[in-house]
GUZA-594019 format. One record per residue (C-alpha): x, y, z; residue in one letter; residue number from 1. Coordinates in Angstrom, 2 decimals. Each point is the difference from the previous one (the first is absolute). Example, Ala and Ser with C-alpha at 12.3 -4.5 7.8 and 13.67 -1.06 7.14 Angstrom:
<atoms>
ATOM        X        Y        Z  resn  resi
ATOM    12.30    -4.50     7.80     a     1
ATOM     1.37     3.44    -0.66     s     2
</atoms>
This chain:
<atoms>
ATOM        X        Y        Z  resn  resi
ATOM    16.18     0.02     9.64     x     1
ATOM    -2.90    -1.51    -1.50     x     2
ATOM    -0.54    -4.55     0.74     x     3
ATOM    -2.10    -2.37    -2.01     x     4
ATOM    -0.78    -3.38     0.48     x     5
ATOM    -2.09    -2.38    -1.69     x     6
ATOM    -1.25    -3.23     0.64     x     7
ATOM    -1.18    -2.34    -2.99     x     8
ATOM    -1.90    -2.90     0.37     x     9
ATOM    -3.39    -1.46    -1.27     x    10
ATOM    -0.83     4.42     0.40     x    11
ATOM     1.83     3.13     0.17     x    12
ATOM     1.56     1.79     3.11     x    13
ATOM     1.69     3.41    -0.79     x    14
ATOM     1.08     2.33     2.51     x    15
ATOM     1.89     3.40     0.15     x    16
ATOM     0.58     2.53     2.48     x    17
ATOM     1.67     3.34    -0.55     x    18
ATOM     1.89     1.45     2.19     x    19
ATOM    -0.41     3.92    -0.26     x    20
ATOM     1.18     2.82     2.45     x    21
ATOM    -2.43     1.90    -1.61     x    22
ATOM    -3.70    -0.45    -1.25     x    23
ATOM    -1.72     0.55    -3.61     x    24
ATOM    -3.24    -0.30     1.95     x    25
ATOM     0.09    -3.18    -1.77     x    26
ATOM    -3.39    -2.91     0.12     x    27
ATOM    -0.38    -2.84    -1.64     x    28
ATOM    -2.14     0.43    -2.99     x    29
ATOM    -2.04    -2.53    -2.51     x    30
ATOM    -1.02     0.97    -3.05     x    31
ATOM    -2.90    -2.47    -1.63     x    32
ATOM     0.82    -1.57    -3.52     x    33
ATOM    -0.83     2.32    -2.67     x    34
ATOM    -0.41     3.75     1.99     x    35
ATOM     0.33     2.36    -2.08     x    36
ATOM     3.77     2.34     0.18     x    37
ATOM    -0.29     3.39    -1.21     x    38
ATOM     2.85     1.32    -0.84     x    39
ATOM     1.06     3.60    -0.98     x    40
ATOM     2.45    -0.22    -2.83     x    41
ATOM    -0.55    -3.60    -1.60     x    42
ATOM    -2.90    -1.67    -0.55     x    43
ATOM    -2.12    -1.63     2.46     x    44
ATOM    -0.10    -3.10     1.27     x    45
ATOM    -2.95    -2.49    -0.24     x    46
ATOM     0.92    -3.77     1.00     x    47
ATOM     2.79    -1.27     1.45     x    48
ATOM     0.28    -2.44     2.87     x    49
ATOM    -0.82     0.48     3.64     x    50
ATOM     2.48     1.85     2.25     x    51
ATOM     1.07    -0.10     3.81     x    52
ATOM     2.48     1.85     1.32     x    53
ATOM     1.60     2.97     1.76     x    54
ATOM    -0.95     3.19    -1.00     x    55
ATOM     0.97     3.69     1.31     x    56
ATOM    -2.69     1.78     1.83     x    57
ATOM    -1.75     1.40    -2.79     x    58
ATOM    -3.50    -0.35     0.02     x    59
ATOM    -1.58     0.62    -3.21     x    60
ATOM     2.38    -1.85    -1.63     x    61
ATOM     2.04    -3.27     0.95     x    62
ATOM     4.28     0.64    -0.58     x    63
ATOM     1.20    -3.49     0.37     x    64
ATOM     3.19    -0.34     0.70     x    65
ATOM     0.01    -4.11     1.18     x    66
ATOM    -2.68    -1.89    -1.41     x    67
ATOM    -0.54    -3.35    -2.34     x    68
ATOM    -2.81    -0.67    -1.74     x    69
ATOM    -2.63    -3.13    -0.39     x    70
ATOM     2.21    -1.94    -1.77     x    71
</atoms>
């Protein structure tokens, strides 16, 4: 069972925790405004927003699987 809180007030709190018996080798991982995603069977992807999040232990490429972005 995964919990969340968050806390809102003149900023932003946001907090999660998961609770795995197992691990992904997972990190936290930010990815700046605008990196460049290349992808193998659509195209690529040139701006979007900055990223931070969970991602599985891959390290040539980030696999979120918990993340917002800048906005």
């Amino acid at each position: 069972m995964c919990t969340a809180s968050e806390y809102i007030t003149e900023d932003h709190y946001f907090g999660r925790n998961f609770d795995y018996e197992i691990s992904y080798n997972e990190r936290v991982c930010i990815t700046p405004r605008n990196y460049e995603f290349k992808f193998r069977k659509i195209d690529d992807m040139k701006t979007h927003y900055a990223i931070i999040g969970i991602t599985a232990g891959i390290d040539e490429y980030p696999l979120y699987y918990d993340a917002c972005n800048e906005k």
